[in-house]
Every structure is written in C-alpha cells, then in structure tokens.
C-alpha positions in Angstrom: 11.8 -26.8 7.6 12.9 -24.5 10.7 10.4 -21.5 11.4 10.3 -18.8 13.7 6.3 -19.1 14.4 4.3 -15.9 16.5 1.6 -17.5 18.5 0.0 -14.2 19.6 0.8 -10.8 20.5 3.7 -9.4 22.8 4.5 -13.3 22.7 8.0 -14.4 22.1 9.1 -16.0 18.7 8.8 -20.1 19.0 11.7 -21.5 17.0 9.7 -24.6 15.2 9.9 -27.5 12.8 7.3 -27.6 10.1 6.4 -29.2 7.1 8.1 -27.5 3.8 5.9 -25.5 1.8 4.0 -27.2 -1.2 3.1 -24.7 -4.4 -0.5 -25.2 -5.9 -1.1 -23.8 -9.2 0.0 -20.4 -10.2 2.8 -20.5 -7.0 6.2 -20.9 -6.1 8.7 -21.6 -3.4 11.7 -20.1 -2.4 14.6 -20.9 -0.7 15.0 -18.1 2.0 19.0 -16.4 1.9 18.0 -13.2 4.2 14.8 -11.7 5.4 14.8 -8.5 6.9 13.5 -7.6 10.5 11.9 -3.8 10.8 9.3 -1.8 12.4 6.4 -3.2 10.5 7.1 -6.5 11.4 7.6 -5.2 14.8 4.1 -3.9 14.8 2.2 -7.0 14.6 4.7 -8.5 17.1 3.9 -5.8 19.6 0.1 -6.4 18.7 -0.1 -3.2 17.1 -1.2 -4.7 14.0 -3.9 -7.4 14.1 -3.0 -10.8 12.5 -4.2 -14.5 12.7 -1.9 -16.5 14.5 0.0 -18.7 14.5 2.3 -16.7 11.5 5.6 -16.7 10.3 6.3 -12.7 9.9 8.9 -11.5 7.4 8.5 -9.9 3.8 12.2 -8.1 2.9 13.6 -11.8 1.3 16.4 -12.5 -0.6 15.8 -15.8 -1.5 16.5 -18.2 -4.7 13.6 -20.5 -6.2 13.1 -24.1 -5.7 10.0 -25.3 -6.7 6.9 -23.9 -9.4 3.7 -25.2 -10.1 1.7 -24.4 -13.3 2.0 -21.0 -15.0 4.7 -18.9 -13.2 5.6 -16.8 -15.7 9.3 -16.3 -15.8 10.2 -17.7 -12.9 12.5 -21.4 -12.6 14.3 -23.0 -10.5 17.9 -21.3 -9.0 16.6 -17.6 -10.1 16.9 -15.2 -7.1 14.0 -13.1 -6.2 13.1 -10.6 -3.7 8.9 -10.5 -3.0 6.3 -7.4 -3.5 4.8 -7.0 -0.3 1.3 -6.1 -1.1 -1.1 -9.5 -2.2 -3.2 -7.8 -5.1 -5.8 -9.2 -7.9 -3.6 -7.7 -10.5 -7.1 -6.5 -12.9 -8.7 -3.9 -11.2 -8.4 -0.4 -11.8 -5.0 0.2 -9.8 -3.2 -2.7 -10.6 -4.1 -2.0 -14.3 -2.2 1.3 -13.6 0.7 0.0 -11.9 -1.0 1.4 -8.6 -1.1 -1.7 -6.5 -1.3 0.0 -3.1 -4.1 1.4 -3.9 -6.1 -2.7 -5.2 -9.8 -2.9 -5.0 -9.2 -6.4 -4.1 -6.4 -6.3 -2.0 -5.6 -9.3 -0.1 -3.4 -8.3 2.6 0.4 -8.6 3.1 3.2 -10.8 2.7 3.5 -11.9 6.7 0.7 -11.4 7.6 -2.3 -12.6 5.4 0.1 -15.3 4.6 3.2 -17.0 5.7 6.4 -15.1 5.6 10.1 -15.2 5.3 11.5 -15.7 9.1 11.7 -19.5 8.1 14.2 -21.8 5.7 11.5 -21.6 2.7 8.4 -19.3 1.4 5.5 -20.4 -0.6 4.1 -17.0 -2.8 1.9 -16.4 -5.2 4.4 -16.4 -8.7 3.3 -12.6 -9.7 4.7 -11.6 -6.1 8.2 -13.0 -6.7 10.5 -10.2 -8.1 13.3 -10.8 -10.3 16.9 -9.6 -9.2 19.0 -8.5 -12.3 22.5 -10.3 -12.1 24.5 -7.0 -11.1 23.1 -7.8 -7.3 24.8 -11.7 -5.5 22.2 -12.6 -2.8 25.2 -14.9 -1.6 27.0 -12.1 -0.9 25.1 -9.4 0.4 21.8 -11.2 1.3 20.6 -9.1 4.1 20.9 -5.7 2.0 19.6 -6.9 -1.2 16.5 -8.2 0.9 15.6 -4.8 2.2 16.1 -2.9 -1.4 12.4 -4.0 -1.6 11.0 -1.5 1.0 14.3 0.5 1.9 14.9 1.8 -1.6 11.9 1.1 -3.4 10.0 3.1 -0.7 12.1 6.4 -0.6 12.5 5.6 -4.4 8.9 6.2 -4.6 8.6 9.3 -2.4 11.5 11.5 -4.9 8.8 10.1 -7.8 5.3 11.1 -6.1 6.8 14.0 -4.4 8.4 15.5 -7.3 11.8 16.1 -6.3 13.8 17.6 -7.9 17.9 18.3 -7.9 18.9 21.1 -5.8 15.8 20.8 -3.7 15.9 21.5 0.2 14.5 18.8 2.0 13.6 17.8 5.2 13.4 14.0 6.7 11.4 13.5 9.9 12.6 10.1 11.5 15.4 10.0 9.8 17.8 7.4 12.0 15.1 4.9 11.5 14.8 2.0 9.1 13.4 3.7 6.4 14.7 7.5 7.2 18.2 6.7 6.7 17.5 5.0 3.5 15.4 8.2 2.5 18.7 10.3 3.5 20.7 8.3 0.9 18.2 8.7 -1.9 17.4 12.4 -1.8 21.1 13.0 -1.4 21.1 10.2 -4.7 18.8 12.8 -6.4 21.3 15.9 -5.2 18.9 17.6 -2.7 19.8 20.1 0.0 19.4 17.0 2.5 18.4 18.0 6.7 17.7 14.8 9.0 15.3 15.2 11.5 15.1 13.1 14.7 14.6 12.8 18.5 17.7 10.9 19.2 20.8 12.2 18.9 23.0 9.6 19.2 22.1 8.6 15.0 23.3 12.1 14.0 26.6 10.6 13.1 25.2 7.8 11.0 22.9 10.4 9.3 25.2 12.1 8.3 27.5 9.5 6.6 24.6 8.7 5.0 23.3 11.7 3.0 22.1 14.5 5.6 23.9 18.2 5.2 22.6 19.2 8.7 20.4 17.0 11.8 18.3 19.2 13.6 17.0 17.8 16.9 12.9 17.8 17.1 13.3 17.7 21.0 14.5 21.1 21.4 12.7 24.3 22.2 13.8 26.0 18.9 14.2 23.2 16.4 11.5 25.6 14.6 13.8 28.5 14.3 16.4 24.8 13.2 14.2 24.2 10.4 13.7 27.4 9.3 17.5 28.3 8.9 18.4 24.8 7.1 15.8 25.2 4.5 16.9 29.0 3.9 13.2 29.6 5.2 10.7 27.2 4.2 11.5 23.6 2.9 10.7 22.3 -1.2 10.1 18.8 0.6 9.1 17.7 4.0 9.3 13.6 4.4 7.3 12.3 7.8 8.2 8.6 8.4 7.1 9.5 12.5 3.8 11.1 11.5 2.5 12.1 14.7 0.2 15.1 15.5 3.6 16.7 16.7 5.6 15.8 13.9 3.2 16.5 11.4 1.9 20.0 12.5 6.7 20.6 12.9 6.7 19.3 9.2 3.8 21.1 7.8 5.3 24.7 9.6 8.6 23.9 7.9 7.6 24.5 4.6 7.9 27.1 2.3 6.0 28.2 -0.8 5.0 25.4 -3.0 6.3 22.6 -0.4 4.9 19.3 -0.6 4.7 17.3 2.8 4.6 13.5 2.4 3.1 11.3 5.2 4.2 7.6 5.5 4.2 6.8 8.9 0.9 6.0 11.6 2.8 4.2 13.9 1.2 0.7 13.5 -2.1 1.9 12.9 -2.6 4.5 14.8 -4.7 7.9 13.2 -2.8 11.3 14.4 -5.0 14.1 13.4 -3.1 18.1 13.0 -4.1 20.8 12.0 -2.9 22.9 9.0 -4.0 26.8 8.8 -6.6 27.0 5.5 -5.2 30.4 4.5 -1.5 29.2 4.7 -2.4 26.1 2.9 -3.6 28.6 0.0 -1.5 31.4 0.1 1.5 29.2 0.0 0.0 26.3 -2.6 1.2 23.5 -0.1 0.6 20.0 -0.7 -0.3 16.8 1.5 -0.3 13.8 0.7 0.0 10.3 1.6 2.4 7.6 -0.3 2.1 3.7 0.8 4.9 1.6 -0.2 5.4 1.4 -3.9 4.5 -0.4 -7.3 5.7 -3.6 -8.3 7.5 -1.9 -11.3 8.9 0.2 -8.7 10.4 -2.4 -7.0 12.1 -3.7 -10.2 13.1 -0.2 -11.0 14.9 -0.1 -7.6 16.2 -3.4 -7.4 17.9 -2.3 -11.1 19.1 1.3 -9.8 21.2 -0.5 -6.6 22.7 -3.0 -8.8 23.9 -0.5 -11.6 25.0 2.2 -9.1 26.6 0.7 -6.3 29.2 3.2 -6.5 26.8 6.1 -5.6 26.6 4.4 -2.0 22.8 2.9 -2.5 23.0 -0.3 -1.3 20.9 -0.4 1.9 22.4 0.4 5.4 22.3 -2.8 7.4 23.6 -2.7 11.1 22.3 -5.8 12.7 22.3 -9.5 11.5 21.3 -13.1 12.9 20.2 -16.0 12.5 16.7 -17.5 14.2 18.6 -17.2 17.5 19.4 -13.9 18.1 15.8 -12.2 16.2 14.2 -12.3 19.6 16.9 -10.0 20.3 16.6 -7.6 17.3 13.2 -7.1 17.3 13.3 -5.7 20.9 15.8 -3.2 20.0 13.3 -2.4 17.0 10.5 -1.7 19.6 12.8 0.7 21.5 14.1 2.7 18.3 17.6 0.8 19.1 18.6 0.4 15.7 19.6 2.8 13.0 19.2 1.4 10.2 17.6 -1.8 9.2 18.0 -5.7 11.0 17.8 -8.8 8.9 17.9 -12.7 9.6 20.3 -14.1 7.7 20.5 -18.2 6.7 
C-alpha cells in the first residue's frame, strides 16, 4: 500500500510503498476513504509531541472494513467505521464507566502508539473501530464524516461535562481553529448565547456563519470590557481550546457567578500555569475543569446526532482537502494557524 511515513521530527512526510496491513486476533483492517489532518497531528510533526518513528500519523478516518481476524464483535467486511482515538484495556475502573480518557492502562493513541490513517489501509484493534449508522455516506462526504470523531464528539462532550444549558451565554477562546469552530456550531446546536474569541480576525466571518452571535478580538487593549458586554457581565460558560496563561487568566476573568471554565488545549504538551483569585473563586462558586477528548459511547452518540440532524447545519466544517501530495502542504498551514476549520486527506 501507499503511506505517508514521518521519519523524525520537523522532517517532511516520505510518500512510501509498504506492505498491507495483516490483522492478528481480535483486529481488523480498514480500507482508508478520508483521514483528517489537524493540530494534534501537527504536534508530533512539529516534534512537539514525542513519538517512535518511523509512523504513519492520522486518527479522524472514514474508512470501510476489509479484513477481521477472530472475535471482532460486530464488525465485517464493507461496514464503514470511523476509529476512537484513545488505545484503552476496556476493564479498568474508567473504561467500566464509559470514562476511557481517563484508562489505568492506557496504551497511547491511534497515530502515534500505532500506525495511523495517512495511508491506503489501517490495521486497529476491533473495539477501536466505530460504527457509522447508515444516515452518514463516507463516499460522499468522506473528509467530514472522518472528523465527526473529534470535531463533534469533542465539543459534544464539552455541552455534556460542562452542563450547558439552552439560553446560556458562552464564550469560545480559539474559536477559528479546528476544533473552535466546531464548538461554535454545537453550543449554537444546544441554543446558547454564542461569542467567538480569537487573535485573528480574518475567521470572524467564518465564525460567524458558523454559530457565533458576536467575535471579540483577544488582541486588543479592551477585549476585557468585550467580554464583559457580550456576556451581559460575566459568562455561564467559558471554552479554552488556546489554554495559555493569557488566555486562561482572559477566560477565567470573564466569568460570572456560577461560570464553569473548561480547559482543552496545552498546546502540544506544553503546562501554562494562571492564576485565579481564591476569594473570587468562592464568592462566585466558579468551576475549572479539564475535559480530554470523549467516550467511545460519545463518539457513537455523535456520529448518530450528525447523521439524523443534518439539517441543523452539524456536519463538520471542512475547508481544505488532498490527497498524499498536497498534505505536506496542509500541515504547514496547520502549524501557522492558516486554516479555519479542519484539513483532511482524501483517497
């Protein structure tokens, strides 16, 4: 099969043939349709994120099964699948739960502790295949069914550990980005009070198509007094895809009483500390918390919610496609916040 391999960091993809992936017991193999190309792919690229190479990168797949071995549940041959990004031991404590971000014996990531998607075929454990329900074609829109996995399932996550609630004012810092403008589309989904947050400008447009009632720009001298006037003077929700000292200590100001502040950036690894006044923290009953990814049942959940609402404008935002050819291409517009939106390479 053909393969975009990564031979080390800051190197350039190598477009190589390899030998097709062969399932042992308890795995399958897919045939890939789309796999998408975003910022946490970018990271281990850009050496941000620590890997053994050589890898094939890429999780986000819509792909269609061609081979099992053993016991593989549900799955056979021709069913299309999207993958759960997370490798997990599926008995521990969290898994048992439906908490599988959180696995005592967590095995790494799809792309990185294994092979990936950015190639013609994927070998997966069976349990990390996901089903997609018949009201989504992968043959006819492969690249944003691939993302659902992350670009729904994620945000789809955040209204659900966050607590959202209709009518809500909520704030979304990084909102052009990959997962931001997904975020924009759920909470306006879930009939919030939506206000996108970013550094560049030039998105505002996109953000707004896509869910946000007002963009406030983080780069200006009184995008405080911004915040405070969109929320009506403190913010339900606050949503930090950047989650840098800066943006953290903006998001955590922005709040009002009883606002919850929900962290899922780090920037490929790195730890930004802030600081959050112990009496306002108090007074006000705010909450922090962190939220990784999703459960698999989330995933499913999502994958479900796209296909029966397609109508309510769900389905992913996808501005940039190719095939092996032109991901050299993609990804360094990823590493310069070029994008809005996701990327995917499409077969």
């Amino acid at each position: 099969m053909k393969a975009l391999m990564l031979h080390g960091p800051g190197q350039p993809f190598s477009l190589e043939t390899v030998d097709d992936p062969k399932p042992s017991p308890g795995e399958a193999v897919a045939k890939v349709i789309a796999c998408g190309a975003g910022l946490t792919v970018q990271h281990v690229k850009a050496g941000r994120t620590t890997v053994p190479f050589p890898r094939i990168l890429g999780h986000e797949i819509a792909a269609e099964i061609v081979e099992t071995n053993g016991d593989c549940g549900s799955l056979k041959a021709g069913m299309p699948v999207t993958a759960y990004f997370y490798l997990t031991c599926g008995h521990c404590k969290w898994c048992l739960i439906n908490r599988q971000t959180l696995c005592k014996n967590f095995g790494g990531y799809i792309g990185r502790a294994c092979d990936g998607g950015y190639a013609e075929y994927i070998k997966l454990p069976a349990k990390n295949f996901v089903p997609i329900p018949e009201t989504l074609n992968i043959y006819e829109n492969a690249a944003e069914i691939g993302v659902i996995c992350d670009a729904i399932a994620t945000p789809y996550k955040v209204l659900r550990r966050g607590r959202i609630a209709p009518l809500e004012r909520v704030a979304v810092f990084g909102a052009g980005g990959g997962l931001g403008i997904q975020m924009l589309k759920m909470a306006r989904w879930a009939n919030c009070h939506v206000t996108a947050v970013d550094v560049d400008k030039s998105k505002f447009a996109a953000c707004l198509e896509h869910g946000a009632d007002i963009c406030v720009d983080a780069t200006t001298n009184d995008a405080h007094e911004a915040l405070l006037d969109a929320s009506g003077g403190g913010f339900d929700a606050v949503i930090d895809f950047v989650s840098s000292t800066k943006s953290l200590e903006m998001a955590a100001d922005s709040l009002g009483t009883g606002g919850r502040l929900l962290t899922l950036g780090g920037g490929g690894g790195s730890k930004a500390d802030f600081k959050l006044n112990a009496m306002t923290l108090l007074n006000k009953e705010i909450e922090v918390m962190g939220s990784r990814y999703c459960s698999y049942q989330e995933v499913l959940e999502s994958l479900q919610l796209v296909g029966e609402q397609a109508d309510k404008g769900l389905m992913p935002l996808v501005t940039r496609t190719s095939g092996f050819d032109g991901l050299e291409d993609i990804h360094n517009d990823l590493e310069h916040s070029r994008i809005t939106g996701r990327a995917a390479l499409v077969l």
